[in-house]
N, C-alpha and C positions, 0 to 999 in steps of 0.2 A: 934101284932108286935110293939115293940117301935119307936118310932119315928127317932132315931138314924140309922136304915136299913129301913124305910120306904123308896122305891122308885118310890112308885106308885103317888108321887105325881111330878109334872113338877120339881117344884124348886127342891127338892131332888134329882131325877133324874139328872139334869144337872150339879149340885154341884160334885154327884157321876163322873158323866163322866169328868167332868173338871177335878178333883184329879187323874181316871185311865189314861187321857190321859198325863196330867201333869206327874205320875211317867212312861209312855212308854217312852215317848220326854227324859226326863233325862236319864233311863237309856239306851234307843237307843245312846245318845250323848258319855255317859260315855263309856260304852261300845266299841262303834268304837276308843275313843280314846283310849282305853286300845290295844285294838287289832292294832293298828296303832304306840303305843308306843308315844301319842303326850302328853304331859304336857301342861295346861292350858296356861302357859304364851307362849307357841309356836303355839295354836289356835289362841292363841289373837291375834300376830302377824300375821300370817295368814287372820285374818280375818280384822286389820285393827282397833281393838279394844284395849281398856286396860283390864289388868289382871281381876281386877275389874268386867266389862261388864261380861267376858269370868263366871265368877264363879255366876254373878247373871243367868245367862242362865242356868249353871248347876242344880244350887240351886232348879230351878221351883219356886221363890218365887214372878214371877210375871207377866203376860201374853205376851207371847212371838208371836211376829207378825211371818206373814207367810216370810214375806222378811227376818229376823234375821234367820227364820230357814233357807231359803233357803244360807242365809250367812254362817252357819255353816253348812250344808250340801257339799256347795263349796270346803269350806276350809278345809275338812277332804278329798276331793274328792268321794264324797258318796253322796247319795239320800234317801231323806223318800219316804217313800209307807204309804199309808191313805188305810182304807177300811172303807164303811159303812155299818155294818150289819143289819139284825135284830135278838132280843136279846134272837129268838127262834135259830138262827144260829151259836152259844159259839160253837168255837170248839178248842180241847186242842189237839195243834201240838204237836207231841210228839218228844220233842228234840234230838240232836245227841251227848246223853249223851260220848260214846266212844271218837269222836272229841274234845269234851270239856274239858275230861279227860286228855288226847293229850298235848293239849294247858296248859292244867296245870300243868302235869310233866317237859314238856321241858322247861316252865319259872322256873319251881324250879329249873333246873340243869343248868341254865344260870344263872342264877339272883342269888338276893339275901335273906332271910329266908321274908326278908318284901314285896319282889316283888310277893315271888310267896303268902306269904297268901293276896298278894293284887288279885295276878289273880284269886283266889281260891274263895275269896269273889265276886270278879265280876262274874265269871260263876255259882255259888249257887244263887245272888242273877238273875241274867239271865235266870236259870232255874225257881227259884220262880214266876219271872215278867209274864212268859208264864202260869203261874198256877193257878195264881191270880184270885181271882172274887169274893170274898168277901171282904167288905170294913174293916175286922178288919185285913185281908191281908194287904190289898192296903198299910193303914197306916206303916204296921210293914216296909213292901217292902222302903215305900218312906223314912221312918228314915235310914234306910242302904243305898238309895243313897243318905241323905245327907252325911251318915258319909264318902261314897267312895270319895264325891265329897271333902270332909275335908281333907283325905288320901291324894290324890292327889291333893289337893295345896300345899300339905306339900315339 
């Protein structure tokens, strides 16, 4: 095995979990605010922050305390859920693909051609994130939510 998926060793391992939990934290955040309809600069406000703070949070580009999360958890009116497994315990929820579907035609027929291929990217990459578990995943996952988080600051 190359050293690039080696996780048998601690540092690898926790490296690996730092980036899966890094891209759930984001897209958990992204996500609520799609489904809520907030734009970054109306979190910020909410939260008491500038625009700024608000997109480094998105971003994941730098360890986010538990108090900023429970800041943004607040301020969307929502809560994280933690679970600690063990890594014989992976188990792949099988999403409400039909709902999502839902959710993504009625923003096409509201919105506009760029709303809904924004919803349409959020719920693809939402169904990916739950599927995830290999690190050449993880990567691909976490570039799409930079680009959603780019989208929406636009």
């Amino acid at each position: 095995m190359d050293s690039e998926c080696d996780l048998d060793t601690p540092i690898n391992r926790a490296a690996y979990e730092r980036a899966r939990l890094t891209a759930q934290v984001r897209t958990s955040i992204s996500w609520q605010m799609q489904e809520l309809d907030i734009k970054p600069k109306d979190l910020a406000t909410r939260m008491g922050v500038t625009q700024g703070r608000v997109s480094q949070i998105i971003s994941g580009g730098e360890n986010l305390t538990l108090g900023t999360l429970a800041s943004v958890a607040a301020a969307l009116g929502s809560h994280f859920t933690i679970d600690l497994l063990p890594e014989s315990s992976q188990e792949v929820t099988k999403p409400d693909v039909e709902n999502l579907v839902d959710q993504v035609q009625e923003r096409a027929q509201l919105g506009t051609h760029e709303e809904a291929a924004e919803a349409t990217l959020a719920t693809v990459f939402a169904l990916l994130a739950q599927a995830a578990s290999h690190r050449v995943i993880q990567r691909f996952l976490e570039g799409v939510a930079e680009d959603l988080a780019e989208a929406s600051n636009r």
